[in-house]
C-alpha positions in Angstrom: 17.0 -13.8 4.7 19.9 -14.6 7.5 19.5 -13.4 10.6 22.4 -11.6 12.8 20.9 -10.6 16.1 23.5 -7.9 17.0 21.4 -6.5 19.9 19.6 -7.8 23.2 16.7 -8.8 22.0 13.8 -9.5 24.8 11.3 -12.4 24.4 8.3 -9.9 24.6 9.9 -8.1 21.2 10.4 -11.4 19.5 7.1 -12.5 20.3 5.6 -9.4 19.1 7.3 -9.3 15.7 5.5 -12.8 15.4 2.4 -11.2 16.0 3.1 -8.1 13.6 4.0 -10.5 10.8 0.0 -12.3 11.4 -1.2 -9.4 11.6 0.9 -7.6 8.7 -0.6 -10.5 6.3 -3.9 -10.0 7.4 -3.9 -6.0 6.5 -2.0 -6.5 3.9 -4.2 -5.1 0.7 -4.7 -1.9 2.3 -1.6 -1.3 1.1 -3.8 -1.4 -2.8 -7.2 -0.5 -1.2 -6.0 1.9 1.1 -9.8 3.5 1.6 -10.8 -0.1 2.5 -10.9 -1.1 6.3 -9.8 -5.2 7.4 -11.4 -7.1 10.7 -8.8 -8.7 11.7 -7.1 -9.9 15.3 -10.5 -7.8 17.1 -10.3 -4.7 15.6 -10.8 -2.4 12.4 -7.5 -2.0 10.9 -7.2 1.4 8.5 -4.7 2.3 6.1 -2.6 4.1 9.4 -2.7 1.4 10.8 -1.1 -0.4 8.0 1.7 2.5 8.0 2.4 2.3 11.8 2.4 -1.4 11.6 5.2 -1.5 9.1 7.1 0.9 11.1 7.0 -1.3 14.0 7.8 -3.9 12.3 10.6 -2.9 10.6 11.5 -1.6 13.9 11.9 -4.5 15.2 13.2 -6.6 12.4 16.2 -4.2 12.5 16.6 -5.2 16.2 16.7 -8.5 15.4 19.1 -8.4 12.6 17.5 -8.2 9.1 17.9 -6.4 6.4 15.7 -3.1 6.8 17.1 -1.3 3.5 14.2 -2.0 1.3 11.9 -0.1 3.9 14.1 2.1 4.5 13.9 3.3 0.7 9.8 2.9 1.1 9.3 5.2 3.8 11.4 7.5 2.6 10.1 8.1 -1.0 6.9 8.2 0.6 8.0 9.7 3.6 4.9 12.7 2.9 2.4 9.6 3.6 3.7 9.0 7.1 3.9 12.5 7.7 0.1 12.7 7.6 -0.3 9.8 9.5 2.2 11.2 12.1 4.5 8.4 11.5 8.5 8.9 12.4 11.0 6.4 11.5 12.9 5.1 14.4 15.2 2.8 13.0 19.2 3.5 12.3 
């Protein structure tokens, strides 16, 4: 994947996109076992969680330059799920 920062991009953002990507391998098989529930990083992750995470990080991905598209189709074929999570998309 290339990366094309087109926007300021702050340390504290970079640094936590690192820390979304731990933790996003960490919670990833909610995403199959979403009534499951991961310890991970001190604290009980949930299948929201998992959905606000992504956000997030796709969020900031985008800021940083990558390619967002294929989330982008996710959350909105599934954009019902997030709903009932309260989750908005805030990326362009």
């Amino acid at each position: 994947m290339s990366q094309n920062t087109t926007l300021n991009v702050t340390e504290q953002q970079t640094n936590e996109l690192r820390y979304l990507h731990k933790v996003m391998q960490a919670i990833q098989i909610l995403g199959e076992q979403p009534s499951m529930n991961v310890v991970a990083y001190g604290k009980i992750w949930r299948y929201g969680d998992l959905l606000k995470t992504a956000v997030r990080y796709a969020e900031l991905a985008e800021l940083h330059g990558y390619d967002t598209s294929a989330f982008k189709h996710w959350f909105q074929r599934d954009i019902g799920l997030f709903q009932q999570y309260g989750i908005e998309l805030k990326v362009s």
